[in-house]
Structure formats: structure tokens, C-alpha cells
CHARMM-style PDB file with segment names, atoms N, HN, CA, C and O in Angstrom:
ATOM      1  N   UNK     1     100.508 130.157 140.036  1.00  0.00      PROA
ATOM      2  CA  UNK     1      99.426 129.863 140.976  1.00  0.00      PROA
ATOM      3  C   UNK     1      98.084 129.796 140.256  1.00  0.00      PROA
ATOM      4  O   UNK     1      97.861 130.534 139.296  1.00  0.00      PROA
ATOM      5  N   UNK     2      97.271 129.003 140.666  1.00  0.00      PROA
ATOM      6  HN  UNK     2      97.452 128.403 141.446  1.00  0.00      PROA
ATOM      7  CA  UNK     2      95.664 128.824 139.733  1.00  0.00      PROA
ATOM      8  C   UNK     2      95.080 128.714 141.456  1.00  0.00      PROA
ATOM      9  O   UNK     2      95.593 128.642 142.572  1.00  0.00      PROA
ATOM     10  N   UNK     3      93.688 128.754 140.857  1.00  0.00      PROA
ATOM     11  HN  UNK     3      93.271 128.812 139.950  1.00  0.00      PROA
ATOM     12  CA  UNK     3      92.186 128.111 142.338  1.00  0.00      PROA
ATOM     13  C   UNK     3      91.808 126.907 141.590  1.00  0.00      PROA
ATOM     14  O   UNK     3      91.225 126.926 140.507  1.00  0.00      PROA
ATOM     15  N   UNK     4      92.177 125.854 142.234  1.00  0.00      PROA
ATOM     16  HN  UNK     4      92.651 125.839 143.114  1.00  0.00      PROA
ATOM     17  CA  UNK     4      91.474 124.662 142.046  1.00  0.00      PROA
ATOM     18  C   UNK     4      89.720 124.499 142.468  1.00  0.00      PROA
ATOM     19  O   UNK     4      88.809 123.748 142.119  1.00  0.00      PROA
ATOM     20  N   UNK     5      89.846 125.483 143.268  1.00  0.00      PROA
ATOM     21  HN  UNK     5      90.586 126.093 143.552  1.00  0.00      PROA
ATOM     22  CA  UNK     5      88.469 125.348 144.126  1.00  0.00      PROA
ATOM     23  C   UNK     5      88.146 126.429 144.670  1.00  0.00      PROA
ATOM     24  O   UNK     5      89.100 126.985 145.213  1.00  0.00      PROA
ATOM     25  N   UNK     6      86.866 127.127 144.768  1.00  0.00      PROA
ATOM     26  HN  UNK     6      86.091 126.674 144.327  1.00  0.00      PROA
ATOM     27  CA  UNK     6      86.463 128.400 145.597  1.00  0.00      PROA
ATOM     28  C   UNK     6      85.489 128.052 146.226  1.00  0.00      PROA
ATOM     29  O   UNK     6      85.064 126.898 146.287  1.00  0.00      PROA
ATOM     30  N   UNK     7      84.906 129.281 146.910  1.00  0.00      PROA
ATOM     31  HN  UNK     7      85.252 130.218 146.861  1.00  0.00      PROA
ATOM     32  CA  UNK     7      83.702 129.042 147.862  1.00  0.00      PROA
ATOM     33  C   UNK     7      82.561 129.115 147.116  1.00  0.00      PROA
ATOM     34  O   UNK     7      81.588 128.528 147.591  1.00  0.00      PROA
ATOM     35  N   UNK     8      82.455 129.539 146.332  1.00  0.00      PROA
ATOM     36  HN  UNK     8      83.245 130.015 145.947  1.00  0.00      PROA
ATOM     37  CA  UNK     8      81.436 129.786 145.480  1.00  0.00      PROA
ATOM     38  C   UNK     8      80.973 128.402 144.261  1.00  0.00      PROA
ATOM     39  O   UNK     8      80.142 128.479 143.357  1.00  0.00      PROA
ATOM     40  N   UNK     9      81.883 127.143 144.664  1.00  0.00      PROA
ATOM     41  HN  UNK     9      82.558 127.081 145.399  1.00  0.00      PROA
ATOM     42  CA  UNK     9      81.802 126.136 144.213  1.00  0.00      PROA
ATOM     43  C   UNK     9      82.182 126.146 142.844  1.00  0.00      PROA
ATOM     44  O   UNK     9      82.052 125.047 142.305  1.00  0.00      PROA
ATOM     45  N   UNK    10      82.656 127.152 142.048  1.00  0.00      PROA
ATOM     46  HN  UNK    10      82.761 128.045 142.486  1.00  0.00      PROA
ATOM     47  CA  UNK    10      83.310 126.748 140.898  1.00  0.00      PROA
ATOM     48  C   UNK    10      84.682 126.104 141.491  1.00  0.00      PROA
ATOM     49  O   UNK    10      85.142 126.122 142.633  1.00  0.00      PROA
ATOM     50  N   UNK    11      85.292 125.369 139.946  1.00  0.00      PROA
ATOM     51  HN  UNK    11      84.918 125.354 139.019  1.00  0.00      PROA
ATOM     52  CA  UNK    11      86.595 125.013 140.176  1.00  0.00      PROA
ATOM     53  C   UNK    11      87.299 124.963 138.708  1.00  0.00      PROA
ATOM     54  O   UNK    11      86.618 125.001 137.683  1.00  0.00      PROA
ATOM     55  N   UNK    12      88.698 124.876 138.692  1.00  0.00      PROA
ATOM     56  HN  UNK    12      89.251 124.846 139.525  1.00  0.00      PROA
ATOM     57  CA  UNK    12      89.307 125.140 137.422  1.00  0.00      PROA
ATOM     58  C   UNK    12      90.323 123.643 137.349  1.00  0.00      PROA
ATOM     59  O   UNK    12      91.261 123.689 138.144  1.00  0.00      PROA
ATOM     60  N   UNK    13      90.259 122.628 136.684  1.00  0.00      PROA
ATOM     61  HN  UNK    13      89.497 122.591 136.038  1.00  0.00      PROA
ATOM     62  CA  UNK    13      91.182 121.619 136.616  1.00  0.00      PROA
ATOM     63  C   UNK    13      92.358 121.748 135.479  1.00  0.00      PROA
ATOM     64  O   UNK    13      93.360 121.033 135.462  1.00  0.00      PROA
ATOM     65  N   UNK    14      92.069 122.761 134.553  1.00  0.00      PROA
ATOM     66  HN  UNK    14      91.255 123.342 134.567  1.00  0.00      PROA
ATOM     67  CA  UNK    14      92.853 122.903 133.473  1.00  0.00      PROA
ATOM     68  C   UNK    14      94.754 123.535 134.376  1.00  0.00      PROA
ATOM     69  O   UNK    14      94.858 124.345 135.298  1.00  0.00      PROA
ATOM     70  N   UNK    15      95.421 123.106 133.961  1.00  0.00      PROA
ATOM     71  HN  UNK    15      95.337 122.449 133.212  1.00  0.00      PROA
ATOM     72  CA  UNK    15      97.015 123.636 134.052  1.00  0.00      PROA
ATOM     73  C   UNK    15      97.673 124.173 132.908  1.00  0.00      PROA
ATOM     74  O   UNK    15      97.757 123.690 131.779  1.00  0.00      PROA
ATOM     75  N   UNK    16      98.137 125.268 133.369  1.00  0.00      PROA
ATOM     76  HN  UNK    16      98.069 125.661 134.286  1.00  0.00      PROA
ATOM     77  CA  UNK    16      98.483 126.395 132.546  1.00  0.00      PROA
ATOM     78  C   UNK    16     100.482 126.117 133.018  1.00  0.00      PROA
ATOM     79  O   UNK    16     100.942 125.691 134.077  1.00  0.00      PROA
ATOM     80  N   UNK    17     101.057 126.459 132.043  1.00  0.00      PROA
ATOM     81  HN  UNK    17     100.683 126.805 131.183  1.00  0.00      PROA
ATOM     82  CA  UNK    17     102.327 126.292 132.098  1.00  0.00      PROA
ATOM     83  C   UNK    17     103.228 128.057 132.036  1.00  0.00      PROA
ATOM     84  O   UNK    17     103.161 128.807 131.062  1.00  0.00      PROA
ATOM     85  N   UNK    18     103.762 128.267 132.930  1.00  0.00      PROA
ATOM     86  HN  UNK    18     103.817 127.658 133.721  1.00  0.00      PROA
ATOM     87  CA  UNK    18     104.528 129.408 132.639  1.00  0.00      PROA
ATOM     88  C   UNK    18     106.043 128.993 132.791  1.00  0.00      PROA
ATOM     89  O   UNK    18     106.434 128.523 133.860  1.00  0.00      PROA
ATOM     90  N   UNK    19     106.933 129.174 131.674  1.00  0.00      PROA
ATOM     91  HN  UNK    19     106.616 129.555 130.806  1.00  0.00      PROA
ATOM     92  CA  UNK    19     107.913 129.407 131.199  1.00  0.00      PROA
ATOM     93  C   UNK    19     108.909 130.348 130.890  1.00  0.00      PROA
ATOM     94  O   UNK    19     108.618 131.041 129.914  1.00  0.00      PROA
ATOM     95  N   UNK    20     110.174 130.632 131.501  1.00  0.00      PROA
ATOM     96  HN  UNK    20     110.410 130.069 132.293  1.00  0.00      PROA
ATOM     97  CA  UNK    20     110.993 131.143 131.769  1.00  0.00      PROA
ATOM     98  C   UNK    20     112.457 130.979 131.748  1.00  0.00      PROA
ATOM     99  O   UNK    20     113.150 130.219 132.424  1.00  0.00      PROA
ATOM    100  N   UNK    21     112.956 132.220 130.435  1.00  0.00      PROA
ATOM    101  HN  UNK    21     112.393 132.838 129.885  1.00  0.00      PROA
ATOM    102  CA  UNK    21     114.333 131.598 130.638  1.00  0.00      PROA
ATOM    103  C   UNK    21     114.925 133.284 130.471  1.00  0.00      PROA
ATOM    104  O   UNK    21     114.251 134.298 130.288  1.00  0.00      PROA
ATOM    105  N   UNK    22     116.440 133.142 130.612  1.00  0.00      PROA
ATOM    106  HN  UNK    22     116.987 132.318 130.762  1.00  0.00      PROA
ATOM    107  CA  UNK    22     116.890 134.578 130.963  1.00  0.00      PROA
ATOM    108  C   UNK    22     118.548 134.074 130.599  1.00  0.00      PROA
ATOM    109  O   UNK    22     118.737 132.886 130.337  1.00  0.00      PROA
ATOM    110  N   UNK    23     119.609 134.962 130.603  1.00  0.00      PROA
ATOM    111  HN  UNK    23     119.455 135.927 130.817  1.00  0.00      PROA
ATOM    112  CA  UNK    23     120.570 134.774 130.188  1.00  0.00      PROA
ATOM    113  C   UNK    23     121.548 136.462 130.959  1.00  0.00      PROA
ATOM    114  O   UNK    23     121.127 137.619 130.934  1.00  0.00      PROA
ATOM    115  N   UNK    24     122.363 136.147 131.322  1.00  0.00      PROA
ATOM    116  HN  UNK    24     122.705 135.207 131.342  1.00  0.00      PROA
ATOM    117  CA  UNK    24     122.754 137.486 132.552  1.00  0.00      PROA
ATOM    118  C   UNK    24     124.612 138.051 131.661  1.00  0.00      PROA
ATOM    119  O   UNK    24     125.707 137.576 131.964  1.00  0.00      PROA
ATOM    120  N   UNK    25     124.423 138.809 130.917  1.00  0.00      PROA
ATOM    121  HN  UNK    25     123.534 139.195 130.671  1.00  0.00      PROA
ATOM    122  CA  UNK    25     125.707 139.091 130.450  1.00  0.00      PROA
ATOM    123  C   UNK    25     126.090 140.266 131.350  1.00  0.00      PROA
ATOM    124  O   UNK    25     125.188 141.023 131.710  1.00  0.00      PROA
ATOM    125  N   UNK    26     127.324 140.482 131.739  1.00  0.00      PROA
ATOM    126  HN  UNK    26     128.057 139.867 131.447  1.00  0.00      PROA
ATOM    127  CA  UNK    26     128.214 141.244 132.351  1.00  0.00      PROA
ATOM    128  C   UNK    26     128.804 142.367 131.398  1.00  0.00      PROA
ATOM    129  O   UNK    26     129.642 141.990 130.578  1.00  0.00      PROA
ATOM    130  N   UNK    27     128.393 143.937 131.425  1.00  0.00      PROA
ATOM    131  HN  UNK    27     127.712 144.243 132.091  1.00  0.00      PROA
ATOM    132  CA  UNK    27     129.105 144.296 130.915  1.00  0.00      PROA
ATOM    133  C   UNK    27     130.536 145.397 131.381  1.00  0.00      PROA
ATOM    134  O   UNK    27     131.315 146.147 130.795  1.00  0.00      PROA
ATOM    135  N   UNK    28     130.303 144.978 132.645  1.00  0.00      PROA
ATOM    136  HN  UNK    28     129.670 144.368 133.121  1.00  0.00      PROA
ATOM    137  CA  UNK    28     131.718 145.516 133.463  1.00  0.00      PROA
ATOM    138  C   UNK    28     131.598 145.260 134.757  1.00  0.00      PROA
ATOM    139  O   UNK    28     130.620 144.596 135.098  1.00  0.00      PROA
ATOM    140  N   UNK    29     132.418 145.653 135.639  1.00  0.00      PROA
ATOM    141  HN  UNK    29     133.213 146.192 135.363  1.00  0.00      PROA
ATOM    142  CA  UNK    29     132.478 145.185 136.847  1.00  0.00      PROA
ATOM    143  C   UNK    29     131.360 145.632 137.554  1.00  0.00      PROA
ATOM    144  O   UNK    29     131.153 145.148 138.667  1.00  0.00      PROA
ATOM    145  N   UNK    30     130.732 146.331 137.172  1.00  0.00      PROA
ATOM    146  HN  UNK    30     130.901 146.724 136.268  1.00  0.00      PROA
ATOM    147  CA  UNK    30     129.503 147.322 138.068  1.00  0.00      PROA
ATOM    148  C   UNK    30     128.043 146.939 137.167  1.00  0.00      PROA
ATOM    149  O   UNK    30     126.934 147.006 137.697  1.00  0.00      PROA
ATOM    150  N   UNK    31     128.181 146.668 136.212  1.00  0.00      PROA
ATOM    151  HN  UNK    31     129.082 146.613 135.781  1.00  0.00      PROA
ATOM    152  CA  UNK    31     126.861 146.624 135.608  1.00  0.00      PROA
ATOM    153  C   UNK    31     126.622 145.025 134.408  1.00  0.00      PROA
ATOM    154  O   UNK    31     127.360 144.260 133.787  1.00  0.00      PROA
ATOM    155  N   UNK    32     125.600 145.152 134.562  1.00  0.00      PROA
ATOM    156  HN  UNK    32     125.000 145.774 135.067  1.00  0.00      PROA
ATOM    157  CA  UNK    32     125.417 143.407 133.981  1.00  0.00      PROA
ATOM    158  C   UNK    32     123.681 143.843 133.333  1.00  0.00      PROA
ATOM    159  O   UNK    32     122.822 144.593 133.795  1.00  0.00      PROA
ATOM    160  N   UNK    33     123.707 143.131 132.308  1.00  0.00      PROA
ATOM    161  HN  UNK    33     124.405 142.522 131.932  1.00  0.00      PROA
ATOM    162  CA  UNK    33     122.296 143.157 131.540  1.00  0.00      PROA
ATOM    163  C   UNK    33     121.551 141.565 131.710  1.00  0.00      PROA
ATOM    164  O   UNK    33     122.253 140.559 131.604  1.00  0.00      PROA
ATOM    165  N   UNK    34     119.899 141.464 132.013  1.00  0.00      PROA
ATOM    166  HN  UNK    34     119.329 142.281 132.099  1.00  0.00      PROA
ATOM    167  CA  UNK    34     119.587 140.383 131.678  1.00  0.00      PROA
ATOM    168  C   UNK    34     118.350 140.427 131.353  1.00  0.00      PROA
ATOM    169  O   UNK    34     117.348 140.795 131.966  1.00  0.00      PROA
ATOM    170  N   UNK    35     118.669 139.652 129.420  1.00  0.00      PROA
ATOM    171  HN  UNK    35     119.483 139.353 128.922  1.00  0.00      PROA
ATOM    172  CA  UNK    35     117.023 139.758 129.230  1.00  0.00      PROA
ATOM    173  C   UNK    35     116.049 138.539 129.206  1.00  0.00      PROA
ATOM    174  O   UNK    35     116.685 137.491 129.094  1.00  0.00      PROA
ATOM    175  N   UNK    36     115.031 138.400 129.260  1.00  0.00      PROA
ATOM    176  HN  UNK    36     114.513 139.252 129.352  1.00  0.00      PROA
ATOM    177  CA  UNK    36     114.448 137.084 129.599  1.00  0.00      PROA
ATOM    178  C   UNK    36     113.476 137.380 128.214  1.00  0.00      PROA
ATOM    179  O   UNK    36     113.353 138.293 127.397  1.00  0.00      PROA
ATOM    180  N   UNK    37     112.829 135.958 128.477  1.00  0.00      PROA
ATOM    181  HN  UNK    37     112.929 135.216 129.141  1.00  0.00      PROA
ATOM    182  CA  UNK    37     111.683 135.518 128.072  1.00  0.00      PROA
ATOM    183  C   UNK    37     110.521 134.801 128.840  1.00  0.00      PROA
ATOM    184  O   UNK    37     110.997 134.097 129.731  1.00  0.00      PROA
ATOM    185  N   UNK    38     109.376 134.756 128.798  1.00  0.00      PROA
ATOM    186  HN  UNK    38     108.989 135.328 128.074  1.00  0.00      PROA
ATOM    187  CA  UNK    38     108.184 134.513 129.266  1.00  0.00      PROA
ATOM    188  C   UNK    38     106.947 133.856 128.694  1.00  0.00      PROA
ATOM    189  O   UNK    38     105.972 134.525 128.352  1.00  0.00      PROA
ATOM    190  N   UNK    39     106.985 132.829 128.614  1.00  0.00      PROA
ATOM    191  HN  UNK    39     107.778 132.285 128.891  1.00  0.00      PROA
ATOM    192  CA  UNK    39     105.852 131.962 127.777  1.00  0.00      PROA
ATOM    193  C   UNK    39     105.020 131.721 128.759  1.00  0.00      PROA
ATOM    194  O   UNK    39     105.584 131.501 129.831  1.00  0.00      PROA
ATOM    195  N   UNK    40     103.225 131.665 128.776  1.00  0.00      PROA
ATOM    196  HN  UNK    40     102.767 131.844 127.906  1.00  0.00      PROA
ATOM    197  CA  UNK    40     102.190 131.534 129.212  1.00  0.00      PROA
ATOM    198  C   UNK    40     101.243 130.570 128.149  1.00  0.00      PROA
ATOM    199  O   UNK    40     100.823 130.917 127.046  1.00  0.00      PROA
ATOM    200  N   UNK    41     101.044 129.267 128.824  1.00  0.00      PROA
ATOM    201  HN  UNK    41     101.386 128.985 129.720  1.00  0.00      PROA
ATOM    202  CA  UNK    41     100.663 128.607 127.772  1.00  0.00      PROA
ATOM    203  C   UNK    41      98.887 128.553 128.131  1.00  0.00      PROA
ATOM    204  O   UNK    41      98.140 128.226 127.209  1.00  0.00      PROA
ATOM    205  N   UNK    42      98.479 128.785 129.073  1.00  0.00      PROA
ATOM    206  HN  UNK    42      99.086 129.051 129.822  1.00  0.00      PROA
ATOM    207  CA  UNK    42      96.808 129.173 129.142  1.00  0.00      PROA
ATOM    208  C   UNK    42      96.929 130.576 129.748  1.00  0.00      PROA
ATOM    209  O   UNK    42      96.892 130.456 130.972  1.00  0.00      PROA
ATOM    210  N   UNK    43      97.026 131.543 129.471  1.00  0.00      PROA
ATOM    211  HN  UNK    43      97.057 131.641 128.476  1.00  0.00      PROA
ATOM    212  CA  UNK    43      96.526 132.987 130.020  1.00  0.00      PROA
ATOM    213  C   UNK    43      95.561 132.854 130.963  1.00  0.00      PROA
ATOM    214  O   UNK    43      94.531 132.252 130.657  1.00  0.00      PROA
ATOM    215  N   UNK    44      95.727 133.393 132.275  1.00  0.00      PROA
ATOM    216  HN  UNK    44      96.564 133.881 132.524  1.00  0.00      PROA
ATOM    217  CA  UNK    44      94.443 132.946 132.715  1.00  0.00      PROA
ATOM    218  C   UNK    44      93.542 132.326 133.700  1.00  0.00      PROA
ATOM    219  O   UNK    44      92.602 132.647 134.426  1.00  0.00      PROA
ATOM    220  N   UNK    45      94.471 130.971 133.308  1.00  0.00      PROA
ATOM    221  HN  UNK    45      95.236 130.710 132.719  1.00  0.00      PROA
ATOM    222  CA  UNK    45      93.882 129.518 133.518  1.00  0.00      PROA
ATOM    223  C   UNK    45      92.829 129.007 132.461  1.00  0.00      PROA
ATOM    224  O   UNK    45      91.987 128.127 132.639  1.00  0.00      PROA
ATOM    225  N   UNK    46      93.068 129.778 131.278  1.00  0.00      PROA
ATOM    226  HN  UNK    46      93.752 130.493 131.133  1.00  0.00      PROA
ATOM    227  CA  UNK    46      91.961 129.271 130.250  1.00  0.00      PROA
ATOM    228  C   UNK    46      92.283 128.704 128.781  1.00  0.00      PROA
ATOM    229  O   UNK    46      92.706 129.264 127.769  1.00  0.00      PROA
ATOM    230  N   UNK    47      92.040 127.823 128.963  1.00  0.00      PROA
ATOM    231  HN  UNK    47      91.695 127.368 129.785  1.00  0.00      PROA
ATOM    232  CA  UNK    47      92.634 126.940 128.089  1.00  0.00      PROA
ATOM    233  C   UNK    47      92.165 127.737 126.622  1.00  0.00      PROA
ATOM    234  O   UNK    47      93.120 128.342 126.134  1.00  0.00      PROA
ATOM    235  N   UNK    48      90.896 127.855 125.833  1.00  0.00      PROA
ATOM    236  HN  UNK    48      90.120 127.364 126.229  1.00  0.00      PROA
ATOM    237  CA  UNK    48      90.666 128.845 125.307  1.00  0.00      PROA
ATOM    238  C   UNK    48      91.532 130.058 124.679  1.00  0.00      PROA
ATOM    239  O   UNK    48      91.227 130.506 123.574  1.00  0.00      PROA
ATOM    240  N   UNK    49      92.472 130.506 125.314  1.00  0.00      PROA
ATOM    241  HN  UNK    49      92.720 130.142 126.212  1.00  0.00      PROA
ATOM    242  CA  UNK    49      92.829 131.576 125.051  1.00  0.00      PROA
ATOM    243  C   UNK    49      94.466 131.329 124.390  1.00  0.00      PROA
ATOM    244  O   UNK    49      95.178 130.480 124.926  1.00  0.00      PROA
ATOM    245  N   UNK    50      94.873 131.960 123.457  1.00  0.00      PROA
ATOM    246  HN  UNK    50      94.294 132.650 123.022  1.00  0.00      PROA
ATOM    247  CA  UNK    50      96.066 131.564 123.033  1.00  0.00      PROA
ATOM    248  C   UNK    50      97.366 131.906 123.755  1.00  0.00      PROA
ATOM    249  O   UNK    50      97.358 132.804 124.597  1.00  0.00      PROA
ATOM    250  N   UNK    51      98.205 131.403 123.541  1.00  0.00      PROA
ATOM    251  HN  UNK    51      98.212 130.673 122.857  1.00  0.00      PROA
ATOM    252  CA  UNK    51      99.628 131.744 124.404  1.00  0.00      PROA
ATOM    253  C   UNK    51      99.884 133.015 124.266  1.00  0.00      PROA
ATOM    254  O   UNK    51      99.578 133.780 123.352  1.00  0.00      PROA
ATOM    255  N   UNK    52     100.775 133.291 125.753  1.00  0.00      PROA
ATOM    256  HN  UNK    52     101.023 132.669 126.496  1.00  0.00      PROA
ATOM    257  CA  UNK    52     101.484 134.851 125.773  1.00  0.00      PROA
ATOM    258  C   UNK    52     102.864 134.557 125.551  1.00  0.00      PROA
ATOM    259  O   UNK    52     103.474 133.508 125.760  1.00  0.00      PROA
ATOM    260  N   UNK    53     103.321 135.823 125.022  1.00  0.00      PROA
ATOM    261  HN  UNK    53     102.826 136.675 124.853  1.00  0.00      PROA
ATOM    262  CA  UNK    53     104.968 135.401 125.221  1.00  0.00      PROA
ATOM    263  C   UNK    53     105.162 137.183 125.597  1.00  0.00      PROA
ATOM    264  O   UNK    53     104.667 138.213 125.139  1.00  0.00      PROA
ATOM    265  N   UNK    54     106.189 136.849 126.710  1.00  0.00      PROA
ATOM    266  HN  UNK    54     106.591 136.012 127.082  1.00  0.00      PROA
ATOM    267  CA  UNK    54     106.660 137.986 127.351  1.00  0.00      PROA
ATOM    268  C   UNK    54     107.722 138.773 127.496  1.00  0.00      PROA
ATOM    269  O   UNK    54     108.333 138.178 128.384  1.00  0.00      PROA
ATOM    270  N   UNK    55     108.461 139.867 127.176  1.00  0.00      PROA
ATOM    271  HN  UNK    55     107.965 140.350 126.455  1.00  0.00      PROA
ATOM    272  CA  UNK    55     109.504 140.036 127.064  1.00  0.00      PROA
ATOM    273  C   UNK    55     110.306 140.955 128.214  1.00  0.00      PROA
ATOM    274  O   UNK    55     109.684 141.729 128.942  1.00  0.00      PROA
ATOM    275  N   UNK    56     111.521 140.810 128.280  1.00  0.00      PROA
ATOM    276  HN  UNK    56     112.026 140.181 127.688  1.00  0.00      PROA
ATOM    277  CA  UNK    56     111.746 141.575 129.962  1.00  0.00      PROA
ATOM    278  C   UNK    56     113.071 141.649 129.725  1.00  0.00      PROA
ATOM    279  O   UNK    56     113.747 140.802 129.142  1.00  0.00      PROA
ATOM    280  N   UNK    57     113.521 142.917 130.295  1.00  0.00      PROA
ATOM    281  HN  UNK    57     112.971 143.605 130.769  1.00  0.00      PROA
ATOM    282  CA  UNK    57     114.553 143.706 130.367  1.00  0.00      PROA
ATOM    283  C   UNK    57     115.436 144.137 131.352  1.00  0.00      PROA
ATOM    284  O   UNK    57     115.346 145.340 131.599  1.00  0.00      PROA
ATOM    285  N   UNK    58     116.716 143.168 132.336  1.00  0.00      PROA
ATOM    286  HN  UNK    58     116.789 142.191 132.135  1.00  0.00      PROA
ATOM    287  CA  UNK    58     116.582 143.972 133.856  1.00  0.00      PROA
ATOM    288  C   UNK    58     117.709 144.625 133.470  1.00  0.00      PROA
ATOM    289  O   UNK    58     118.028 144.585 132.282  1.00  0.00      PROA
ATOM    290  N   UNK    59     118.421 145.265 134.321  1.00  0.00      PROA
ATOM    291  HN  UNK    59     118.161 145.297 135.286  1.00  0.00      PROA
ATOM    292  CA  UNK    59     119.759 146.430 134.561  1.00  0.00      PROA
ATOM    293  C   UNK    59     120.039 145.997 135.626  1.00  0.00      PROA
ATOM    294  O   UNK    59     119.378 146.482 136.544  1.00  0.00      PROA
ATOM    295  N   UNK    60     120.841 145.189 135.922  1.00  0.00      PROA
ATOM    296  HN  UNK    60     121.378 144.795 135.176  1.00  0.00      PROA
ATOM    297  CA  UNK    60     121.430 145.647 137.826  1.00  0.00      PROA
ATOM    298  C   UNK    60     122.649 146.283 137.858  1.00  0.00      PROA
ATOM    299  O   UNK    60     123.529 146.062 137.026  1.00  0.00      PROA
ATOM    300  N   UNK    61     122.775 147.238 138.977  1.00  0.00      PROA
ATOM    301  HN  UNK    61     122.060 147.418 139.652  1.00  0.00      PROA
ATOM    302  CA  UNK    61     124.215 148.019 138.949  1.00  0.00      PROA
ATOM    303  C   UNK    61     124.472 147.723 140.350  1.00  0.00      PROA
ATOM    304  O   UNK    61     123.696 148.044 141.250  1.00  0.00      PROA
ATOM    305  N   UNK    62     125.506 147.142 140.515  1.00  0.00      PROA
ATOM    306  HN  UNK    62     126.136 146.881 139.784  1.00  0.00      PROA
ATOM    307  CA  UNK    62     126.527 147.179 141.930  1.00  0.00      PROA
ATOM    308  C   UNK    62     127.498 147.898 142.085  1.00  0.00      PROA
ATOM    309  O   UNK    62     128.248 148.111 141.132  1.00  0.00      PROA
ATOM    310  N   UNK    63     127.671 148.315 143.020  1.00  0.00      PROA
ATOM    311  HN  UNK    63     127.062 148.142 143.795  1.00  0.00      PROA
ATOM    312  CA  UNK    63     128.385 149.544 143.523  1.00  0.00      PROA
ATOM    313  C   UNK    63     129.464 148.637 144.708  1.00  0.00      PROA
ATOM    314  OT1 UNK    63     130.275 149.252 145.399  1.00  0.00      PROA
TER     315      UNK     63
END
């Protein structure tokens, strides 16, 4: 999500790209690991600023 436009009459035309990928391994019938990745190519909305890259860790357990 970005503000193209506020009340205060600024506005931001630049597009920022967020990127996402993940991969879900199973390691038994009850539990499964998935770790991702997270690229941010304007932080922000500011072009200026260099890329993020994000790292993420889930656990789900079903019962």
C-alpha cells in the first residue's frame, strides 16, 4: 500500500515493489516449517533509500 495523495496536498508517484517468496516443507504429520523471503525495493515509498531484504520463519502445528 503507498498515498498517492493526501490532504495536505503532498503526493508520492514513485512505486515501490514488495516481493515474496516462501517454500512450506512438512516435517511430519503435525508439523511443517516455512521460511520465506522478503524484498522491498523502495523502503518507504522512497526511492532514495536502498533495498530491504527480509527474512521470516513460520512453525505451524496441527493437531
Amino acid at each position: 500500500p503507498r498515498v498517492t495523495a493526501a490532504s495536505d496536498g503532498s503526493s508520492d508517484t514513485k512505486a515501490g515493489l514488495h516481493l515474496e517468496g516462501f517454500y512450506q516443507f512438512k516435517v511430519s504429520d503435525n508439523l511443517s516449517i516455512t521460511p520465506g523471503i522478503i524484498y522491498l525495493t523502495a523502503p518507504n515509498q522512497d526511492a532514495n533509500s536502498s533495498g530491504a531484504v527480509i527474512g521470516a520463519l513460520r512453525t505451524t502445528f496441527t493437531f
